[in-house]
C-alpha positions in Angstrom: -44.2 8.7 -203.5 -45.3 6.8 -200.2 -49.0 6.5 -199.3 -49.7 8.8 -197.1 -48.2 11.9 -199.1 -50.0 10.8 -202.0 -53.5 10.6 -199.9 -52.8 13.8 -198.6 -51.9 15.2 -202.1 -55.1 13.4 -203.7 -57.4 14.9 -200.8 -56.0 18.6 -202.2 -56.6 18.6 -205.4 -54.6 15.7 -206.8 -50.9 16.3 -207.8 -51.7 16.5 -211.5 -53.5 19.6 -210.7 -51.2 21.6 -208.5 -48.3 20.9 -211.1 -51.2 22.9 -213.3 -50.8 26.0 -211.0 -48.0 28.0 -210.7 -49.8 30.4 -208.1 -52.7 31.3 -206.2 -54.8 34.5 -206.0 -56.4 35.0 -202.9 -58.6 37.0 -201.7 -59.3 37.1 -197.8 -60.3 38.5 -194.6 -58.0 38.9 -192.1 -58.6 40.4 -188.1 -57.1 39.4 -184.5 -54.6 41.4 -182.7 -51.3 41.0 -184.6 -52.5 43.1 -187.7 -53.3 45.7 -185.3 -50.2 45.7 -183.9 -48.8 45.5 -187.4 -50.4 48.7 -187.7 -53.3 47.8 -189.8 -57.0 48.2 -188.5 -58.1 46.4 -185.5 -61.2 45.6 -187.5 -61.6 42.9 -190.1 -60.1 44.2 -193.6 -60.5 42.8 -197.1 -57.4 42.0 -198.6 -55.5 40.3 -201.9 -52.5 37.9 -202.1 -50.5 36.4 -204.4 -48.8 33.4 -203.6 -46.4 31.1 -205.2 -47.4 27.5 -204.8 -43.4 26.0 -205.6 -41.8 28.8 -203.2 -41.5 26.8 -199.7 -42.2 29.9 -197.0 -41.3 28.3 -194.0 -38.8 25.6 -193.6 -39.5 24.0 -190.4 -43.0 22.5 -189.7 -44.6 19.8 -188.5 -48.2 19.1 -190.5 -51.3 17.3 -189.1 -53.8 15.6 -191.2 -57.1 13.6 -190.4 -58.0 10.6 -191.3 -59.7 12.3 -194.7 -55.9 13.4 -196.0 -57.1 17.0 -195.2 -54.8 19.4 -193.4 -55.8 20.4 -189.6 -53.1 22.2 -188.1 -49.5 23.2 -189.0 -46.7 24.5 -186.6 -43.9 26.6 -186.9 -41.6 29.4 -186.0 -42.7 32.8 -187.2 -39.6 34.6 -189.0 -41.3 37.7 -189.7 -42.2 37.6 -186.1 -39.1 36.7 -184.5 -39.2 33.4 -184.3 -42.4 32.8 -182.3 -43.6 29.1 -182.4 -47.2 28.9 -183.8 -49.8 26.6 -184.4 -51.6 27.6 -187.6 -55.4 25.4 -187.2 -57.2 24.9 -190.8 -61.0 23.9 -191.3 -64.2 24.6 -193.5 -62.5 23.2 -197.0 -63.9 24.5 -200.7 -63.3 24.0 -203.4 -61.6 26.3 -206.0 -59.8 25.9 -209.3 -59.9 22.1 -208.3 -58.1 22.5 -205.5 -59.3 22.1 -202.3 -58.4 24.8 -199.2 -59.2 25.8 -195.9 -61.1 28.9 -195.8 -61.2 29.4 -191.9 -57.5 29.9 -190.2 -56.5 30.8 -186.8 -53.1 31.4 -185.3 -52.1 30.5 -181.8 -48.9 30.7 -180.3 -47.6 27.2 -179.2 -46.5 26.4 -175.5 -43.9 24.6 -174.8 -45.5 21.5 -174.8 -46.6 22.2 -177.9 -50.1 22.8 -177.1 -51.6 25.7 -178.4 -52.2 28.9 -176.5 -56.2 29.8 -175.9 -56.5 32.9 -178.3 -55.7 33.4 -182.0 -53.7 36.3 -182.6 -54.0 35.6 -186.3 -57.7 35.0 -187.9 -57.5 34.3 -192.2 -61.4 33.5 -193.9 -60.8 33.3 -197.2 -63.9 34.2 -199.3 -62.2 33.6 -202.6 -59.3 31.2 -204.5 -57.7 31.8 -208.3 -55.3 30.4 -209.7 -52.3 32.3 -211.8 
């Protein structure tokens, strides 16, 4: 493995651990514009997720870490959404099951230079991490 995957593995968790977790509970926040126009509530709502941690979602991204290994931003193209080009911005890490995630996340679109767009259409606080 080269250095900079395994500092960026080590500032999650540690790869030891994630080969521990077949999946994650999560339990979250969600609210900006898309869910309403997904035709959930334009207010915040509480809601639950399973996820499994070895199934890749989305094929094509490009990831960007700071200096501390952590995870700050992560584009791609939308499928569900018809391809729309994102940029998906991370923060305000904690600690769960070992693990560490970003609890606050915000969804841009992404211009054409690649810069992000000046509102989130997509706004993720996770309040809570298990894993399965």
């Amino acid at each position: 493995m080269n250095d900079l995957l395994e500092h960026v593995i080590s500032a999650h968790g540690g790869r030891e651990r994630w080969l521990q977790i077949g999946g994650l509970r999560v339990e979250a926040t969600l609210h900006g514009s898309f869910w309403a126009v997904r035709g959930f509530s334009d207010e915040p709502f509480e809601e639950t997720v399973t996820i499994d941690t070895r199934r890749e979602l989305i094929r094509f991204k490009t990831f960007y870490f700071g200096d501390d290994g952590l995870l700050r931003r992560l584009d791609y193209d939308v499928d569900v959404n018809t391809g729309v080009a994102v940029a998906h911005y991370v923060s305000d890490y904690r600690t769960f099951e070992g693990i560490q995630v970003p609890t606050w996340r915000r969804v841009h679109r992404r211009n054409a230079d690649n810069s992000a767009g000046e509102n989130w259409s997509i706004g993720i606080d996770i309040n809570r991490v298990m894993a399965v």
